[in-house]
C-alpha positions in Angstrom: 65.8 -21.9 12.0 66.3 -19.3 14.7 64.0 -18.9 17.8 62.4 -15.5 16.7 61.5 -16.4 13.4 59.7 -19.4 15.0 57.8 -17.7 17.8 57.4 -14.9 15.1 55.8 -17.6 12.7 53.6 -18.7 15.5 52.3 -15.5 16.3 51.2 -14.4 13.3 49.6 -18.0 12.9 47.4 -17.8 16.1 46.4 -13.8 15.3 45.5 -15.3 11.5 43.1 -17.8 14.1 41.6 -15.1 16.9 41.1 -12.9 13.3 38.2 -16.0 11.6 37.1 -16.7 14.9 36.4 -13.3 16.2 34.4 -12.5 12.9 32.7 -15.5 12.8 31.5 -15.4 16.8 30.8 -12.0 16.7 28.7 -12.7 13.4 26.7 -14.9 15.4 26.2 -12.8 18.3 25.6 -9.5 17.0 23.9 -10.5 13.8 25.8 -8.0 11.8 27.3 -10.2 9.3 28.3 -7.2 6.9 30.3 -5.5 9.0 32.0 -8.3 10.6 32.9 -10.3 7.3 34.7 -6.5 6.4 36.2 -6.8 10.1 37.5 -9.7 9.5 38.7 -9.4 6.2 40.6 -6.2 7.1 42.3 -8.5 9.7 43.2 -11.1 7.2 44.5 -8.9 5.0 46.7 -7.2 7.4 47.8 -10.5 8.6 48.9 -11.3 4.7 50.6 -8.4 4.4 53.0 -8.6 7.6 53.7 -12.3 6.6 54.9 -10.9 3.4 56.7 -8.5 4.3 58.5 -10.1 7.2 59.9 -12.8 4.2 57.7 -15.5 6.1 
């Protein structure tokens, strides 16, 4: 296993984190659980698809 491919692993691991946890706090604090669920899912999503394409 090569550096990168680690520290890229690791990346997309902790922005897959900040992604539920910024949804979920800003649920909480704004009240707006619509929007932020479809915030949050967009990020997900996103997340999935650059782990797929980077062959992860």
């Amino acid at each position: 296993m090569d550096l990168a491919g680690n520290l890229l692993r690791i990346l997309v691991i902790l922005l897959y984190v900040l992604g539920l946890a910024s949804f979920v706090v800003a649920a909480f604090l704004f009240n707006q659980i619509v929007g932020c669920l479809t915030v949050g899912v967009c990020l997900m999503l996103t997340v999935f698809l650059l782990v797929r394409e980077s062959g992860m």
